[in-house]
N, C-alpha and C positions, 0 to 999 in steps of 0.2 A: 230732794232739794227743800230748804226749809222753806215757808213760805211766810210775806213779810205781813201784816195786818196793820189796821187802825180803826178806829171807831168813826174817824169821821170820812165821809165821803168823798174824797181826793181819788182825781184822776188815778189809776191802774197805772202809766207810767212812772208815777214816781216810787210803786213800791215793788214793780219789775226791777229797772234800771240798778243794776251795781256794777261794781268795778271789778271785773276779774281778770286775773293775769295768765289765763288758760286762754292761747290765739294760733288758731288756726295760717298756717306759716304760708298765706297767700298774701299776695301785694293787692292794693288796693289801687283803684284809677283815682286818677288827677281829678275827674269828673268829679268821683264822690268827698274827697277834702275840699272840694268847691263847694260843696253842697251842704257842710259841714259848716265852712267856717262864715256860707253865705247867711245860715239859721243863726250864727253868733253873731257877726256885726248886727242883730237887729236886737242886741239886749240892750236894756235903758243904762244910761252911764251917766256922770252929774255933768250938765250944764250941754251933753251932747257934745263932749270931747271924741270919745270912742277912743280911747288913749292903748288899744291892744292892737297886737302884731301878730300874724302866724306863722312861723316859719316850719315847714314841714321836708319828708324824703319819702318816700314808696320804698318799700323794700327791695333790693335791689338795683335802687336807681343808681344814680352816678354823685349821689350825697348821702347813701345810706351808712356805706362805711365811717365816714366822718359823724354822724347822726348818733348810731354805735355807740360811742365815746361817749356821748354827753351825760347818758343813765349812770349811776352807781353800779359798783362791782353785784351788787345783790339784784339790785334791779334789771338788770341786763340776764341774768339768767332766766328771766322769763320773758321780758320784753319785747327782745330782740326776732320774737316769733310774730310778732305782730303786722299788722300789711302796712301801716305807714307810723311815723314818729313824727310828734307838731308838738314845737317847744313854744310856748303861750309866752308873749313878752310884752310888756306894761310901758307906756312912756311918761317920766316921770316930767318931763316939762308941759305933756298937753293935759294934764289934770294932777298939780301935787297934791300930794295926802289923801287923793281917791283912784289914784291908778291901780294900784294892786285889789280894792274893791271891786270895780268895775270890769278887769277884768275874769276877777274869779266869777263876776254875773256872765260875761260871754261863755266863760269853760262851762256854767252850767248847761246853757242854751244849744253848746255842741255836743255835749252829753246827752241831752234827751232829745236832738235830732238823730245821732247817732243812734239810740236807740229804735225811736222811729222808723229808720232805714234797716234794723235785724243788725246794728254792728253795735260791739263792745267797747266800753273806753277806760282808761285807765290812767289817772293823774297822778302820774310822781313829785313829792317833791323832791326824793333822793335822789340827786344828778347833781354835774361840777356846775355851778355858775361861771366860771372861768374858764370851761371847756364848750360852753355854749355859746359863751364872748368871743373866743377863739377861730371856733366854726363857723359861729356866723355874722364874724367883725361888725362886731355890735358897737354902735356910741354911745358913751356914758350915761344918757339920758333912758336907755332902752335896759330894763329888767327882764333878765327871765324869771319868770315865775314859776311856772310848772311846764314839765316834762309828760304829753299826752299819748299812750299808747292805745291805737284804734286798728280794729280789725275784727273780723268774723270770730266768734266764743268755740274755743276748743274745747274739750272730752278734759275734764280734770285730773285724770288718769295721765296724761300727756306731763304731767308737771312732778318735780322731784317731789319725795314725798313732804317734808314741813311746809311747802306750798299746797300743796291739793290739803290739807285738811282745814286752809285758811279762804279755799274756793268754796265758799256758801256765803248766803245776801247776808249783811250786817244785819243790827239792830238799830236800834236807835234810842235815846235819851225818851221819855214818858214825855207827853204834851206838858202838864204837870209842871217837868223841871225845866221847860226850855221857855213857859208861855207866865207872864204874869197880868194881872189888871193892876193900874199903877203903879206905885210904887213896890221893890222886890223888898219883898219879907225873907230876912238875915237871922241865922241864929242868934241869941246872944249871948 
């Protein structure tokens, strides 16, 4: 497994923690999506709206089949192995123009609880918006953002082969290109 580096002293979880679509095809308890989305309502939002929703299914439960449906034709080839499915939805009346912000800070915060607790997570955004308005008779005001696939990290081997060669930690952009002092210096 490749392993991820930086020069500067940052916690260990955040150069553990990736997304892989390699999941061990157990159901997760209720407990622990509690536990999950308990770590994400504590991320900071503007004005302390907390403008995020989570609607989730266990695998197997009595909403997984409908659940199912919501990932893209690609996405579901691996997804669907996961212990539970939490579609992350944003409310655009209790914070406009910082709802989908804010909540993409909660989906961090469930990610590195999730890690935390030895489980995998995995944020789609290839899924129907339409089929997730559908499932889970959404009002206008309620986005889905992302489609979260969480469960125990399976054996890479488990996945058809153009996925298993895509199951190793990302990279990342150099400090460099992402970090400036003042003003950003532009080619010209």
């Amino acid at each position: 497994m490749t392993t991820r580096t930086t020069a500067t002293p940052i916690q260990s979880q955040f150069l553990q923690r990736m997304s892989p679509r390699a999941f061990v095809p157990e159901a997760l308890t209720t407990a622990q999506v509690e536990q999950l989305v308990d770590a994400a309502r504590w991320a900071p939002s503007a004005s302390n709206k907390q403008p995020w929703h989570f609607a989730y299914a266990l695998r197997g439960d009595a909403n997984w089949e409908a659940f199912s449906n919501i990932p893209n034709e690609f996405n579901r080839r691996w997804c669907l192995n996961a212990g539970a499915l939490i579609v992350l939805l944003s409310d655009t009346e209790a914070s406009p123009g910082k709802h989908s912000f804010d909540a993409g800070c909660a989906w961090g915060y469930l990610a590195l609880e999730a890690h935390a607790m030895g489980l995998a997570t995995h944020a789609m955004g290839g899924f129907s918006a339409d089929e997730a308005r559908q499932v889970l008779g959404l009002p206008a005001n309620l986005v889905p953002e992302v489609v979260i696939a969480v469960g125990l990290r399976a054996d890479a081997a488990t996945l058809p082969d153009d996925l298993r060669e895509r199951e190793v930690p990302s990279g990342r952009k150099s400090l460099d290109e992402v970090l400036s002092a003042g003003a950003l210096q532009t080619a010209a």
